[in-house]
N, C-alpha and C positions, 0 to 999 in steps of 0.2 A: 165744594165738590172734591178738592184735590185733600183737603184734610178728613172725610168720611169716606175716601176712597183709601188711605193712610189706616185709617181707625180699623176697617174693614179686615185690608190684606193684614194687618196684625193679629186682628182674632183669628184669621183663617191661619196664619205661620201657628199662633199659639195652639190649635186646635190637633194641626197637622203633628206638632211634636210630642204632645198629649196622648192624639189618637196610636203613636209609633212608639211607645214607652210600654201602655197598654199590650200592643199585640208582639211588641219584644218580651214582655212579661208574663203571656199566653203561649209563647214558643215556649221559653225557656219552663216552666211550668209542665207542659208537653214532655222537651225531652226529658224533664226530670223523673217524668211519669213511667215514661215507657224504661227506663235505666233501671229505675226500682223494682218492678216489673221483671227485667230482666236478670238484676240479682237475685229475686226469689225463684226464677225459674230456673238457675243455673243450679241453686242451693237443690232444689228438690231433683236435679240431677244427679248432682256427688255426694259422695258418701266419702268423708273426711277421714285418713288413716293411713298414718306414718310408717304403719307394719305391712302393710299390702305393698308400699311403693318402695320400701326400702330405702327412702331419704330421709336426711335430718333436716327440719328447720329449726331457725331461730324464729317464735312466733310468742305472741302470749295469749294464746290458745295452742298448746300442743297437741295432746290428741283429745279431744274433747265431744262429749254424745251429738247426734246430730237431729236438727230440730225441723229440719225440712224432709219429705222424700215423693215420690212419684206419686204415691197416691191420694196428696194431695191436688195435684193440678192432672189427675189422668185424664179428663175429658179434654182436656188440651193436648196434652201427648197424642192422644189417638188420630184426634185430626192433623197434628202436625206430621206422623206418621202417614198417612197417605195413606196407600196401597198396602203397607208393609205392618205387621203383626206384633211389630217390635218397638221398645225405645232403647235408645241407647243411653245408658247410667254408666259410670265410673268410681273406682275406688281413686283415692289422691289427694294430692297436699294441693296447697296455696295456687302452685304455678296451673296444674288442670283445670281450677276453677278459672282461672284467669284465660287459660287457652279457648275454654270452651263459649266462654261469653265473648270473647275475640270473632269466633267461628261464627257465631249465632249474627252477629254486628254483620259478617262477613257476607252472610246468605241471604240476610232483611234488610242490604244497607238504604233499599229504596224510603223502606218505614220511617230507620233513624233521620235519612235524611228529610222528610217531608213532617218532621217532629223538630225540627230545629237543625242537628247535627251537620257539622260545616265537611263538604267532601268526602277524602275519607281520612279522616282527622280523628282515629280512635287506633290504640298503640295498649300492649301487654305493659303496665308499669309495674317498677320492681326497688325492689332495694335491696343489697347486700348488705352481708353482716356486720353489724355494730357499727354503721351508717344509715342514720335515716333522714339525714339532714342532704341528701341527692339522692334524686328518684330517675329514673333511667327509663326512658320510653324505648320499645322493641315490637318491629315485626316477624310475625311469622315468615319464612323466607324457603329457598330450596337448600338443597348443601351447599353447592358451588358460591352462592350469595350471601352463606352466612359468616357471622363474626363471630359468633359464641353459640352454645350446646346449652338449654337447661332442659334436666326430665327428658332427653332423649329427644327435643326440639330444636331443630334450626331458627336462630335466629338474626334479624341486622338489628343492631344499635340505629336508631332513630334519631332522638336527641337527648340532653341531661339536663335537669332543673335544678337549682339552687333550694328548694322547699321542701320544708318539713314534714315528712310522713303521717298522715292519722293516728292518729296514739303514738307515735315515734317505733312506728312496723319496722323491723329490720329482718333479712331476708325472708322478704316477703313479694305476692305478687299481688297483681289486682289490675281494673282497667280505669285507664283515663279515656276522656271524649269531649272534643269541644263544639261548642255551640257557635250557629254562624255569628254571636253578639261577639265571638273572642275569649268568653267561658269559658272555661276546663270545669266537665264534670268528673267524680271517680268514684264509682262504686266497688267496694269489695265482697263479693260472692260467698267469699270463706268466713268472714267471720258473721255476715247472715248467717249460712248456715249453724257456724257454731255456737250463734250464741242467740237466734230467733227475731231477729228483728230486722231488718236492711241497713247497712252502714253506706253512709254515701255522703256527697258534701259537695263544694265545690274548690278549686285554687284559688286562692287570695290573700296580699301581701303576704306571701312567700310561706305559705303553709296550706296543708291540703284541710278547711273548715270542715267538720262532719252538724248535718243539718239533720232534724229529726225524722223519722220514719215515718210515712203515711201508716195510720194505724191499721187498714185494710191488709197491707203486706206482715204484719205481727202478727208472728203466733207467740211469742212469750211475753208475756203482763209487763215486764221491767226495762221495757222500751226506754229510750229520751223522752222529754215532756218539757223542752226548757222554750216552746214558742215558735223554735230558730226552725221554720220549714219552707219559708220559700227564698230560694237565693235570692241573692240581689247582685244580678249581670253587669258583669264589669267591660267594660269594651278592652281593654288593656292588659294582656294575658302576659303572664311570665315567660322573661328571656330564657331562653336556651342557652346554657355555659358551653355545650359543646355540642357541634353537629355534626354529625356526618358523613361526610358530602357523597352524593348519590350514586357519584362514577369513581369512587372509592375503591381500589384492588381489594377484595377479602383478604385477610391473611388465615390461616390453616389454621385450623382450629388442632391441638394439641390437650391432650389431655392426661393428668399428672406425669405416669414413665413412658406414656405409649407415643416413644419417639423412634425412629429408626435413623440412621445416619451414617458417613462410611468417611472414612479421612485418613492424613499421614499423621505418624506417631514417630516422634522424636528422641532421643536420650543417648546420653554422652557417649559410651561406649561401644553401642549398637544402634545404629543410626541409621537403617534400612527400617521403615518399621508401617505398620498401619494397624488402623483401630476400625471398626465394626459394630454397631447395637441395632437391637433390635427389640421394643417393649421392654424396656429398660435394662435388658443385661448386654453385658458388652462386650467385646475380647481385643486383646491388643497382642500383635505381635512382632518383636524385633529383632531385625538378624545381623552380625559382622563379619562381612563377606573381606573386608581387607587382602586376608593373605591372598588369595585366590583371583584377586585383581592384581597384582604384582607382576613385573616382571621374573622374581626371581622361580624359583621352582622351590616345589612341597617335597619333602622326606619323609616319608611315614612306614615305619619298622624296621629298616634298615638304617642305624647309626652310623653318622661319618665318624671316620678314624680323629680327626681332631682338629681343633679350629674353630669352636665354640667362640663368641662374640661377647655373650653375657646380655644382649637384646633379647626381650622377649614380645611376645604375644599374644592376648587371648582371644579367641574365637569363641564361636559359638551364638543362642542365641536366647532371648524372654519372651515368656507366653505370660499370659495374665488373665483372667475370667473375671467378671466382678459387676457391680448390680448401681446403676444412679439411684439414688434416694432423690424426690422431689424437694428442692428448699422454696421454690417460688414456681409456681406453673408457669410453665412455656417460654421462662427466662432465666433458671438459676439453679443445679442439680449437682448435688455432692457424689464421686463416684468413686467407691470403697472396692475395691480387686484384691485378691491371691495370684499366687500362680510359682513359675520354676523358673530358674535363671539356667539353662545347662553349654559348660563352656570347656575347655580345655587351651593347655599353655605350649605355645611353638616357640621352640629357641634359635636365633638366626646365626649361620655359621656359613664357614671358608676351608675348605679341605687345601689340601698341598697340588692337586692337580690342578686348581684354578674356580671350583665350583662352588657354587654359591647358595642358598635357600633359607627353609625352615624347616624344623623339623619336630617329629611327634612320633615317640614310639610305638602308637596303637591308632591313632587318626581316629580314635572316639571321646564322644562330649561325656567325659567321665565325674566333672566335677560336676554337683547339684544342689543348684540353695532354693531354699524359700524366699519370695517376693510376698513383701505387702506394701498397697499402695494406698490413696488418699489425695483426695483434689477438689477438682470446680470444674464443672464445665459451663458455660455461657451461649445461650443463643444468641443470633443477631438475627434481628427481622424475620425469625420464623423459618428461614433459609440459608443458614449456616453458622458453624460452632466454634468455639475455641477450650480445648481444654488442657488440664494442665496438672497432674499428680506427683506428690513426692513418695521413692521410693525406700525401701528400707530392704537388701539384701543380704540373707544370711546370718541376720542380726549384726552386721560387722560394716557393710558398706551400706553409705546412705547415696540418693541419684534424686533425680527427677527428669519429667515428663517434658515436653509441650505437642500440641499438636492442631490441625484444623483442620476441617473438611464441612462435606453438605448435608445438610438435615433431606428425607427424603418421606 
């Protein structure tokens, strides 16, 4: 009895884990379905065009004819329109096609989810240029929550994967989606459309696999044909190299000169000073107030009888205007200034009655050089600067800068 009762619960265990491989492999089959599905109906939404959006990608497909459009799928447009008269189409690169199958996830997440998809486990994926060896998950986000801007979108950084790109994409976009097996699916929308067929695959040992297109979603003959069409579910999804983390401060998003900032400016001889920009132009100005903090007293057009010292002084004070050039976004900007140095010289003297001063026979800043300048300036943490130019006055005397203050 106890050994046919042994034999028994075995076939039953074997059957059990049979029958759940099966209906893991009917899910995943599922969501693959509706993904592809969804690439073709984003493709016959966008109309691919680098002139219309005024971006540059790096893709290998640039601007290339487009093989999907609305009226192939209008009887679905019409009902998905509802009440309303309209569909909504777009001109755009990589990242729209990427936004818009985001959105679509966004509003049918009940479907994805009751087709496999785990939660809400689907992210805009990207890569930057002449990197395709990290791919960067991102959500759609509001301003105050975002960490970076692409195509006029707020987004947060999600997490980073260690793996290879499809065809090694660089600045590129498209969507990943994992399945509750731990799956990562990705389809990319834009080169469906550019090139007729649906690109899609899954992650696995550390590269984004592309599986072949159900032939129902092709419209061009020269599809893949190598077999490789139904994944095969992996429970063990790739690590994230960097995450994070959810209660994260945003830091400000900065974008190449469009910084504004206000702080003290420093330099040997005139050392009253402060700096200003705004959208990357800048003004600096410094003044030497010296004489005029003294105890002694100013002369100005009336000469003492005699008693000159041989000590002098110059006064006066430097203006400068001048433009950041971007060297590194939102950490590292070279800033090139002109401007006028205007100063004049007071001589300090001792008359026979006891009195004491400086003096200047007009009390006007009569001398006038040219300034040019040249430096670095440095963010820190998105909230404040240091910077620091050397000066060249008059062609004759050389100076330099330092100065800090707050980015704003």
């Amino acid at each position: 009895m106890g050994v046919y009762f042994r034999q028994k619960m075995k076939k039953n265990l074997i059957f059990i884990f049979l029958f759940s491989i099966f209906l893991s492999a009917i899910k995943a089959d599922d969501l693959a379905n509706i993904l592809q599905d969804l690439a073709v109906q984003i493709a016959c939404l966008g109309r691919y065009s680098t002139a219309q959006t005024g971006v540059y990608v790096t893709s290998r497909y640039n601007d290339p004819p487009d093989w999907y459009d609305p009226p192939m799928m209008a009887n679905r447009f019409a009902a998905m329109s509802g009440n309303m008269t309209r569909t909504i189409t777009f001109y755009g690169v990589c990242f729209d096609y990427a936004q818009f199958a985001w959105d679509y996830i966004n509003a049918n997440r009940k479907i994805y989810n009751n087709a496999g998809m785990k939660g809400n486990q689907w992210y805009i994926a990207s890569t930057r240029a002449n990197d395709p060896y990290n791919i960067i998950l991102y959500d759609p986000v509001s301003k105050e929550n975002s960490t970076i801007i692409m195509n006029g979108v707020y987004l947060k950084e999600n997490s980073r994967y260690n793996v290879h790109a499809h065809d090694r994409a660089t600045g590129h976009a498209w969507i990943w989606v994992q399945h509750n097996n731990g799956t990562w699916y990705w389809i990319d929308p834009t080169w469906t459309d550019n090139t007729g067929y649906v690109w899609w695959g899954i992650v696995k040992n550390g590269e984004e696999i592309q599986y072949d297109p159900d032939p129902k979603y092709c419209v061009a003959s020269n599809y893949p044909k190598s077999n490789r069409t139904n994944p095969t579910p992996s429970g063990t999804p790739p690590k994230p190299t960097v995450t994070q983390p959810s209660t994260a401060v945003p830091k400000p998003v900065r974008n190449n000169n469009q910084i504004s900032f206000i702080g003290y400016n420093y330099t040997l001889d005139f050392p009253i000073g402060f700096t200003f920009g705004f959208s990357g132009f800048y003004t600096s100005l410094n003044l030497n107030l010296i004489l005029f903090t003294t105890d002694d007293g100013v002369t100005i057009g009336s000469r003492p009888v005699d008693g000159f010292t041989g000590e002098t002084k110059e006064n006066g004070l430097e203006i400068t205007f001048g433009y950041l050039f971007n060297l590194i976004d939102s950490f590292l900007y070279l800033p090139v200034g002109v401007g006028l140095c205007f100063t004049d010289v007071y001589e300090y003297y001792h008359d026979r009655a006891g009195n004491t001063g400086w003096y200047n026979d007009r009390g006007e800043l009569e001398n006038r050089k040219l300034i040019f300048e040249a430096g670095l300036q440095l963010l820190l943490a998105n909230y404040f600067y240091l910077l620091s130019t050397y000066r060249l006055v008059g062609f004759t005397k050389t100076g330099f800068t330092i100065g800090a203050g707050f980015i704003f």
